[in-house]
Backbone as JSON, one array per atom type, in Angstrom:
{
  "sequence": "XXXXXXXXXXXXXXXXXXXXXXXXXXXXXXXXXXXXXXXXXXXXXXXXXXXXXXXXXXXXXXXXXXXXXXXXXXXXXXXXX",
  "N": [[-2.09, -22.89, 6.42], [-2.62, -21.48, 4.16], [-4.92, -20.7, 4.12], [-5.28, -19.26, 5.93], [-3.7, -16.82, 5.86], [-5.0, -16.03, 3.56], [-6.95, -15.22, 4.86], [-6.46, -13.19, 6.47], [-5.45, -11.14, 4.23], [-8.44, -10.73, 3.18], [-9.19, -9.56, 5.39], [-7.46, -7.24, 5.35], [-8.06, -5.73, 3.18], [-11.03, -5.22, 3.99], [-10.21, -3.55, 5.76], [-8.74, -1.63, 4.59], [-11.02, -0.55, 3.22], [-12.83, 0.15, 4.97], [-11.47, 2.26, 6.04], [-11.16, 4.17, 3.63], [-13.88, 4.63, 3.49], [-14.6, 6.39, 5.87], [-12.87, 8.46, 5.2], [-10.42, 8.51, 6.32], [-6.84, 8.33, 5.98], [-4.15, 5.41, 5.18], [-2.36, 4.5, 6.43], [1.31, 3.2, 7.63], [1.81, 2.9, 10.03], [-1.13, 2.25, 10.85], [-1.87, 0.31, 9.63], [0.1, -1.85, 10.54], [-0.84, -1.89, 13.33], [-3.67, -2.61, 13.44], [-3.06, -5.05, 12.05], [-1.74, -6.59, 14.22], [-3.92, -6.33, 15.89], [-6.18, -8.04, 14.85], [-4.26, -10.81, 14.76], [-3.64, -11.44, 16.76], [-4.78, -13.86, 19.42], [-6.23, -13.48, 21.84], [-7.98, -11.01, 23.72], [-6.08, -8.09, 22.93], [-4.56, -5.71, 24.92], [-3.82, -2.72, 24.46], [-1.19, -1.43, 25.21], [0.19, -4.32, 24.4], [-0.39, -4.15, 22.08], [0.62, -1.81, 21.19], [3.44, -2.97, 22.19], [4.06, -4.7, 20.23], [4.27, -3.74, 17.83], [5.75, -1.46, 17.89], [7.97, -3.14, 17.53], [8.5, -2.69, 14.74], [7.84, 0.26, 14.16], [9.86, 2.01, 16.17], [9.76, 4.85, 16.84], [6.82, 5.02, 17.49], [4.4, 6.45, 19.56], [2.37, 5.24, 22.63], [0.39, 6.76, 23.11], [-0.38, 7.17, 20.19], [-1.19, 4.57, 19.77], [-3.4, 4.43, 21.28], [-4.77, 6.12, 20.49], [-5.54, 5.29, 17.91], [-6.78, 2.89, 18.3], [-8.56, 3.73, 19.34], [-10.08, 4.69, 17.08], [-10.25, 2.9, 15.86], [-12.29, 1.81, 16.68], [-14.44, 3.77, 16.55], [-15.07, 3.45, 13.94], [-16.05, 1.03, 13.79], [-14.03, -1.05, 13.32], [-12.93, -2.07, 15.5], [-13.61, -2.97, 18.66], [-13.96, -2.22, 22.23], [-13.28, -3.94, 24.62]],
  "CA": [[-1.48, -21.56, 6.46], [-3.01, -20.27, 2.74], [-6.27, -20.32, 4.61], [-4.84, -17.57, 7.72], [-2.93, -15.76, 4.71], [-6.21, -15.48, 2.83], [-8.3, -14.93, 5.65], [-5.79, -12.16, 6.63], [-5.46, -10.61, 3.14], [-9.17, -10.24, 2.78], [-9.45, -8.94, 6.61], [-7.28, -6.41, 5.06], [-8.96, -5.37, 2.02], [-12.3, -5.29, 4.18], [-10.12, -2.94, 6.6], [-8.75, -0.28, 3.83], [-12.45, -0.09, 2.16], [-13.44, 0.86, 5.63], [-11.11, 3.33, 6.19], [-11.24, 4.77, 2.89], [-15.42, 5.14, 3.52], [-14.48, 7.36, 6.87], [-11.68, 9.29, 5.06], [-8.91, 7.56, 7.43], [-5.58, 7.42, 5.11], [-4.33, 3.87, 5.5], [-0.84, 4.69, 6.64], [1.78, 1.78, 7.57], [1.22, 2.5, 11.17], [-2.37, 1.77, 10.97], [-2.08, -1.42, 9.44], [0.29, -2.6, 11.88], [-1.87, -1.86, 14.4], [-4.4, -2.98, 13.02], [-2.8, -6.24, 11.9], [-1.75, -6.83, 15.41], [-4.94, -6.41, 16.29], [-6.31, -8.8, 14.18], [-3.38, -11.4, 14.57], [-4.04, -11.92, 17.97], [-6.22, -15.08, 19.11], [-7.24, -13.16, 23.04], [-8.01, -9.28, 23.02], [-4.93, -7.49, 23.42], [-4.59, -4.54, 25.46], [-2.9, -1.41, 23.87], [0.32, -1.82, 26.05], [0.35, -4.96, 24.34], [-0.07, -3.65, 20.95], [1.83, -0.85, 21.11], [4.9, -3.08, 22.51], [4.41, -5.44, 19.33], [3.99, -2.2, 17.03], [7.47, -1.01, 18.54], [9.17, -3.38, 16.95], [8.4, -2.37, 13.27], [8.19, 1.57, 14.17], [10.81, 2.43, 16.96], [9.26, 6.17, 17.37], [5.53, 5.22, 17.73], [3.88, 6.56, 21.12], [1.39, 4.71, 23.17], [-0.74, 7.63, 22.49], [-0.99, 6.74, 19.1], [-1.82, 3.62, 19.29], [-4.4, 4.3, 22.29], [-5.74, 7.38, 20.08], [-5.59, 4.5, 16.17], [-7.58, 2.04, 18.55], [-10.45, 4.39, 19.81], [-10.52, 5.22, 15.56], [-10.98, 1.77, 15.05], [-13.63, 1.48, 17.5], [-15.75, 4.69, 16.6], [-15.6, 3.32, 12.56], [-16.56, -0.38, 13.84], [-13.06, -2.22, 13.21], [-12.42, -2.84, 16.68], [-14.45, -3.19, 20.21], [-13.02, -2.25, 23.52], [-13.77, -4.66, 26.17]],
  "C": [[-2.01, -20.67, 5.34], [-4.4, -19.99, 4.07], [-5.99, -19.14, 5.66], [-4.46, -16.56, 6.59], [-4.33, -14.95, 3.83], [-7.05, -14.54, 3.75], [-7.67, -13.13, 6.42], [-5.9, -10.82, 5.67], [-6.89, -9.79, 3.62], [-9.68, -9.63, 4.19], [-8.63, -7.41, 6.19], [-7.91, -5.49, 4.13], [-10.23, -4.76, 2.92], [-11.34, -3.65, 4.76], [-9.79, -1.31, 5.91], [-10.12, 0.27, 3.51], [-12.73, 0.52, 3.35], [-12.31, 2.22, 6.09], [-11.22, 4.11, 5.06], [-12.82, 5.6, 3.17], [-15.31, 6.05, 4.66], [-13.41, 8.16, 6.34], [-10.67, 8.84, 5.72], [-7.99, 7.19, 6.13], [-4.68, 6.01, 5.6], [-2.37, 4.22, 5.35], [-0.62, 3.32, 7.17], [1.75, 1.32, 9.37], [-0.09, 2.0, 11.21], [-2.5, 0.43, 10.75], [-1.17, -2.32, 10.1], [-0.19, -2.74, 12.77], [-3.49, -2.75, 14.34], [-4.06, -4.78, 12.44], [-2.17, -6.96, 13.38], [-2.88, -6.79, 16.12], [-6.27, -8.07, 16.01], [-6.29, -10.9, 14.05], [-3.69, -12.18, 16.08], [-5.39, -13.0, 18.57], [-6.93, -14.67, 21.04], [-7.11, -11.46, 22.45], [-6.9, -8.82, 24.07], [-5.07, -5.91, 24.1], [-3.49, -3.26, 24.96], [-1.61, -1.33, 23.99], [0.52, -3.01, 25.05], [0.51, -4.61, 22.72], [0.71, -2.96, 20.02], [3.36, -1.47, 21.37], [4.99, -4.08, 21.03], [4.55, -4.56, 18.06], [5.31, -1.3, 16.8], [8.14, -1.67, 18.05], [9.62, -2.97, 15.65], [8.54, -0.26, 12.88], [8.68, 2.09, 15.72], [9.91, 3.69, 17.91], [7.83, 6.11, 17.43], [4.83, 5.3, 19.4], [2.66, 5.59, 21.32], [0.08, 5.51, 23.05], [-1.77, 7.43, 21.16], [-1.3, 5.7, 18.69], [-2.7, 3.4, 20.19], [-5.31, 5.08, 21.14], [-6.28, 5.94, 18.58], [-6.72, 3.6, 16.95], [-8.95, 2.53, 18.88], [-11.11, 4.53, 18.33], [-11.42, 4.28, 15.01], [-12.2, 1.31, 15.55], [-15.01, 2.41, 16.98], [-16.19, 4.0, 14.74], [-16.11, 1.73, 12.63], [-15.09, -1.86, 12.79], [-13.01, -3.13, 14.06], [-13.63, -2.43, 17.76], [-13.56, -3.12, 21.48], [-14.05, -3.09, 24.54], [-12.99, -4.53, 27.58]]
}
């Protein structure tokens, strides 16, 4: 479990530096999203993100976590398949 915790951590770290290098502020939605992203061991589909995303912020649209995932795609976080 240190080893997922670590390997997590420094998946984070890697993930602020890259948002910081595109200007992207590293709000607490993002890194849920982004840690749901992450967290996941098949590739999750937005719906799927967004409903695990929902539990931690109530008022977050599917929008915004369709629009946070294309972000992470154009700065090379994430890959849409």
């Amino acid at each position: 479990m240190n080893d997922e915790g670590g390997m997590t951590k420094e998946k984070l770290l890697s993930f602020e530096s890259v948002c910081r290098e595109h200007g992207l502020s590293i709000t607490p939605q993002r890194v849920a999203i982004y840690k749901e992203l992450i967290s996941s061991a098949e590739h999750p589909s937005a719906v799927t993100i967004f409903n695990k995303v929902r539990e931690y912020f109530a008022n977050i649209s599917l929008d915004t976590v369709n629009r946070t995932l294309l972000t992470f795609q154009k700065i090379g976080l994430a890959k849409v398949v």
